[in-house]
C-alpha positions as CSV (number, residue, x, y, z in Angstrom):
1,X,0.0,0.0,0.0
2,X,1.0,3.1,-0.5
3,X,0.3,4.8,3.0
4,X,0.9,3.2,6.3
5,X,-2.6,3.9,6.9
6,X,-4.2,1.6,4.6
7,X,-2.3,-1.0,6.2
8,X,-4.0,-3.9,8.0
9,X,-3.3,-3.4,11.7
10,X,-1.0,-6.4,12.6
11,X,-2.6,-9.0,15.1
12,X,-0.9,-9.2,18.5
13,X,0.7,-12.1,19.7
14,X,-0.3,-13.6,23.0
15,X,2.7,-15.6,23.4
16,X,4.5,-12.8,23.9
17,X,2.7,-10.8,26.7
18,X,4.3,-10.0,30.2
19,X,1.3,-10.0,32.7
20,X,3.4,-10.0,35.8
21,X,5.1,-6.9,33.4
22,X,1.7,-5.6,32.8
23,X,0.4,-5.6,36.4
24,X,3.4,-3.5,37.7
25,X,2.7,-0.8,35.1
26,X,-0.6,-0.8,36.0
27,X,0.2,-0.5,40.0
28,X,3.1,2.5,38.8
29,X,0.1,4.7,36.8
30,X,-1.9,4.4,39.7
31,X,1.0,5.9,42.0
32,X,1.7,8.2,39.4
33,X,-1.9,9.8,39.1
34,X,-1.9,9.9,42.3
35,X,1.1,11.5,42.9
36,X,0.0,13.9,39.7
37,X,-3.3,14.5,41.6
38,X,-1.7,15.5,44.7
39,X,1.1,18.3,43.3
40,X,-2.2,19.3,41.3
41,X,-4.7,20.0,44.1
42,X,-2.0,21.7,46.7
43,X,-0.4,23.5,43.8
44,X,3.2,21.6,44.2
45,X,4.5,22.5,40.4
46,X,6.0,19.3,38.9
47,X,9.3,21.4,37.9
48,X,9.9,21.5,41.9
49,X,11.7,18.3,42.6
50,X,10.1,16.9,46.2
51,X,12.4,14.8,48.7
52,X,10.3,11.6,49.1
53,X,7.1,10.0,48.0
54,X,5.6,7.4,50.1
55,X,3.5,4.2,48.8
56,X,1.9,2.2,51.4
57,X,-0.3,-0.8,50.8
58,X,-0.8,-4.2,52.9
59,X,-0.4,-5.8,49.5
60,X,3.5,-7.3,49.5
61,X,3.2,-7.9,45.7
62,X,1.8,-4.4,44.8
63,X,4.7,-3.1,46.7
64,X,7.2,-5.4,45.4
65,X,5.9,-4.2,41.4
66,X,6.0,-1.0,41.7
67,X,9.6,-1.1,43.4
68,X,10.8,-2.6,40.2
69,X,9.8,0.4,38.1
70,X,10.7,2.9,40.6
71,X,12.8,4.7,38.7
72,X,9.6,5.3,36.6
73,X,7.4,6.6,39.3
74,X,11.0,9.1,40.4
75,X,11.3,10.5,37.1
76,X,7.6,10.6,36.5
77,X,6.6,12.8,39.7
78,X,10.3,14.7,40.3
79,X,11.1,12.9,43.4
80,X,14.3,12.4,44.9
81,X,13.4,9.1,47.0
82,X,10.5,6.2,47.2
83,X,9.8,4.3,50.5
84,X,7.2,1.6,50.5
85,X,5.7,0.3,53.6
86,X,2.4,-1.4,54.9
87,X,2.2,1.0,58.1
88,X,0.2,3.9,56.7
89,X,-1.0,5.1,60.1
90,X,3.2,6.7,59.8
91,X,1.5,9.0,57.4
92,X,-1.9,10.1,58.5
93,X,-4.3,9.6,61.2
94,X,-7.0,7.3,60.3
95,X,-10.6,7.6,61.9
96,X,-13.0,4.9,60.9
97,X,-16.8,6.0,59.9
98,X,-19.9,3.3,59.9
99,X,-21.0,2.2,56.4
100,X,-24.6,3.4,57.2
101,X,-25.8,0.9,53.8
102,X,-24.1,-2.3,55.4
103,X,-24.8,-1.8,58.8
104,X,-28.3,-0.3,58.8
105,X,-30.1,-3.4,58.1
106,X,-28.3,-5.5,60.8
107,X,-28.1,-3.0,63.4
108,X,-31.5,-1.4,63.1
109,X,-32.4,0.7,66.0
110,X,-28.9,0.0,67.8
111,X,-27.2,2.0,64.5
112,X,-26.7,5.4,66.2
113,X,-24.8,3.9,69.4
114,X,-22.9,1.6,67.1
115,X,-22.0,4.6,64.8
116,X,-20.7,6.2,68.2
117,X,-19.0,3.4,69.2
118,X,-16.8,3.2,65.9
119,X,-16.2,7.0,65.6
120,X,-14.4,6.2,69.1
121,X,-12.5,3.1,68.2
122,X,-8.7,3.4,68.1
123,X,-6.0,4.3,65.5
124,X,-5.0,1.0,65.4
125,X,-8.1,-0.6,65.1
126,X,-8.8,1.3,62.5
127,X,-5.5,0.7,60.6
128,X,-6.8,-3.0,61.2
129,X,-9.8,-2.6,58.8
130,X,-8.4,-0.1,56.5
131,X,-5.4,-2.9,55.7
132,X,-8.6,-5.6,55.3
133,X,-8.8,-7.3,59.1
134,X,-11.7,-7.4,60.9
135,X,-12.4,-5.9,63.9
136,X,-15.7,-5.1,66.6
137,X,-17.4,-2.8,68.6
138,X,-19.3,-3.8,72.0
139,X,-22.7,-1.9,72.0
140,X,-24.9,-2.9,75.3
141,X,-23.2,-6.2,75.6
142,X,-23.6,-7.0,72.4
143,X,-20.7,-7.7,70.2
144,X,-21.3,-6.1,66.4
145,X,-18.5,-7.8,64.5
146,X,-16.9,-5.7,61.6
147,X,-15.9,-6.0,58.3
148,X,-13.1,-3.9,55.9
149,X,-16.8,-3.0,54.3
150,X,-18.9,-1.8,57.2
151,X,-16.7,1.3,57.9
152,X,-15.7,4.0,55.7
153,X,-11.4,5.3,56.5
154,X,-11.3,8.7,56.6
155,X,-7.7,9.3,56.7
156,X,-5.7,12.7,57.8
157,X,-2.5,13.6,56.5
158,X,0.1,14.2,59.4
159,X,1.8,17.6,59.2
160,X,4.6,17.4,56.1
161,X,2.6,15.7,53.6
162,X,-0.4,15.2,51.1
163,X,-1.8,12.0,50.6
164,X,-4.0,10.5,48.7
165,X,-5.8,7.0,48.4
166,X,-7.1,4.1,45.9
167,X,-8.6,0.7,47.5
168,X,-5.3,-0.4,49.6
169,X,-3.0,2.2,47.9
170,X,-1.9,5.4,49.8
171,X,0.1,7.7,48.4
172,X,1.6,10.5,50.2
173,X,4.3,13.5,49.1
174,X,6.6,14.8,51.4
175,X,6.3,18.6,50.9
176,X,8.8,20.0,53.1
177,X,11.1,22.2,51.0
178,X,15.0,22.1,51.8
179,X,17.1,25.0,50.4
180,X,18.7,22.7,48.2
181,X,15.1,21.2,47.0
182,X,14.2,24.9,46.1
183,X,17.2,26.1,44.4
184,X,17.2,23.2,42.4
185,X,13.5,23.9,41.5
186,X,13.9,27.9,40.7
187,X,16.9,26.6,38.2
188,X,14.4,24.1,36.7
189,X,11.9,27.2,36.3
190,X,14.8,28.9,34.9
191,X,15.7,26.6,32.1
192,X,12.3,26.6,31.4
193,X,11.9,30.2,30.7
194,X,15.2,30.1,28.4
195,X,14.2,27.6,26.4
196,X,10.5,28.9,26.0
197,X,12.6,32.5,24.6
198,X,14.9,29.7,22.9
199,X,12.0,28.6,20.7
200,X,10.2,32.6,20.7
201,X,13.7,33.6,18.7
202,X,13.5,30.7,16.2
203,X,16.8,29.3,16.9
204,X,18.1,26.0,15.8
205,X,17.8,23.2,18.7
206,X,21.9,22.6,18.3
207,X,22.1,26.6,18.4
208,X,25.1,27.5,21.3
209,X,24.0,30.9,23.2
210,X,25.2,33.3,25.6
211,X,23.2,35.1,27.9
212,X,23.0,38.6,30.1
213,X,21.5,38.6,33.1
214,X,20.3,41.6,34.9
215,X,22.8,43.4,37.0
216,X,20.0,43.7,39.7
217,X,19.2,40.0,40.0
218,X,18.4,39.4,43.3
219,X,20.7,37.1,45.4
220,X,18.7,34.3,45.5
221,X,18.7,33.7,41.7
222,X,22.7,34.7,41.6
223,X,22.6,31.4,44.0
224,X,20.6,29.2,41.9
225,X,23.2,30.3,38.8
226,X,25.9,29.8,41.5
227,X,24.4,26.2,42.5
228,X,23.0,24.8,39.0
229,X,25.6,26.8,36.4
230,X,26.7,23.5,34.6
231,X,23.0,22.1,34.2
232,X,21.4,25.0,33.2
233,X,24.3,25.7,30.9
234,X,24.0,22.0,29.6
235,X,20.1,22.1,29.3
236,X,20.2,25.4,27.4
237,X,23.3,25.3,25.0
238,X,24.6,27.9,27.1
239,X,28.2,28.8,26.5
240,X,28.7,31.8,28.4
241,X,27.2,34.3,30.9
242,X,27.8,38.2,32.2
243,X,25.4,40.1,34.3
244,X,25.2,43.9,32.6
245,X,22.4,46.5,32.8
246,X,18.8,45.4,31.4
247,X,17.6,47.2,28.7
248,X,14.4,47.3,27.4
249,X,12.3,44.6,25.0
250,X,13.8,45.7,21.5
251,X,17.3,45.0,22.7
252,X,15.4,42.0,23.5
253,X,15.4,41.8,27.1
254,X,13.2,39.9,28.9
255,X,11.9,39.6,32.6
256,X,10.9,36.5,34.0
257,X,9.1,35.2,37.3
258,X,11.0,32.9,39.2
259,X,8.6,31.7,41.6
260,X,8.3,35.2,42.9
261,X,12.2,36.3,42.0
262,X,12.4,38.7,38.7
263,X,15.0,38.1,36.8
264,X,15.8,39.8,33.5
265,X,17.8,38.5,30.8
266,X,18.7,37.8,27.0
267,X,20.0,35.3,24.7
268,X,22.8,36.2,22.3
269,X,23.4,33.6,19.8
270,X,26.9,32.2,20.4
271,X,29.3,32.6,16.9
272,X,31.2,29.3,15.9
């Protein structure tokens, strides 16, 4: 044929499937929507590399897949470090809540004092049905046993992190910042702007540069350019840098927000 797309779409071979292959990608995209989800809804930019994400599940084998693509989760959700565990009550504070639908019918008029009694019951015995044991609440010397599906988790992030959860599957982000975390995420949001004004100029991807800075850069960014020279130089074809006084956009300058640090600059191409 004369187009690839008139092509008959070749028929898969089953032989040559990895389920146990397929079942650890599948546990990593979970982690890493989750993870996406997370820097999303507490506004944690994905440019800002984070010191640890935490995966916690009673499952062993969900744990041991998704340590064998971690690098994929790392790379995916700009994280320095993975831990995996089966403790999640190390990350939040769990608090179980009746399952009104279950329970109702078998605890008719006794529901409200054995919702009471599980809003009470301990950390641990909630940790107990939230990892898929059973468990039991005494309500006038009768014994209500319990199971994972009679109470509803409702889990609370201990200061430090976000979390978030699927079935078994917590995931939570460490979101403490280190001055080294920072720095390295303002020179990430720096590369980014150079290479946006890169592209705005038209120039060649294998194009060398040079670039002025702003003699009134403020100190922090002078750090980051201290700290991260040789990757931003690396990312960005950079071959050379001066600080001088800004002038204005036809001399084409251009200012930039850092994360709340102005920085003005522009990119001479480099000759040779």
């Amino acid at each position: 044929p004369e187009s690839v797309h008139l092509c008959a779409f070749p028929e898969a071979e089953g032989s040559r499937r990895d389920p146990a292959l397929e079942e650890a990608m599948a546990a990593v995209q979970t982690v890493v929507r989750l993870g996406r989800q997370l820097r999303a809804e507490h506004e944690l930019k994905v440019r800002q590399p984070l010191s640890r994400l935490h995966v916690v599940t009673a499952d062993a084998e969900a744990r041991d897949r998704v340590a064998g693509l971690r690098e994929i989760v790392l790379e995916e959700l700009n994280v320095k470090e993975l831990l995996l565990g089966a403790d999640e009550t190390e990350l939040a504070d769990l608090r179980a809540k009746p399952n009104y639908r279950r329970l109702g019918p078998r605890c008719g008029a006794a529901m409200r004092q054995v919702a009471s009694a599980i809003g009470e019951m301990p950390a641990a015995a909630a940790a107990r049905l939230a990892a898929g044991g059973g468990g039991a609440v005494e309500v006038d010397g009768r014994r209500i046993e319990l199971e994972p599906d009679d109470v509803v988790i409702e889990r609370t992030p201990k200061p430090g992190f976000v979390a978030a959860t699927e079935g078994p599957l917590l995931v939570a982000l460490d979101t403490t910042l280190t001055d080294a975390l920072r720095l390295e995420g303002l020179a990430r949001e720096e590369i980014n702007r150079i290479q946006n004004r890169r592209k705005a100029l038209g120039l060649e991807l294998t194009q060398r540069i040079r670039i002025e800075y702003g003699d009134d850069t403020d100190a922090e960014v002078r750090r980051v350019h201290e700290a991260h020279r040789a990757t931003i130089d690396t990312e960005t074809l950079c071959v050379g840098t001066a600080y001088a006084a800004p002038g204005g956009e036809a001399a084409g300058w251009e200012v930039a927000d850092l994360n709340g640090h102005r920085v003005a600059f522009r990119i001479i191409p480099a000759r040779g």
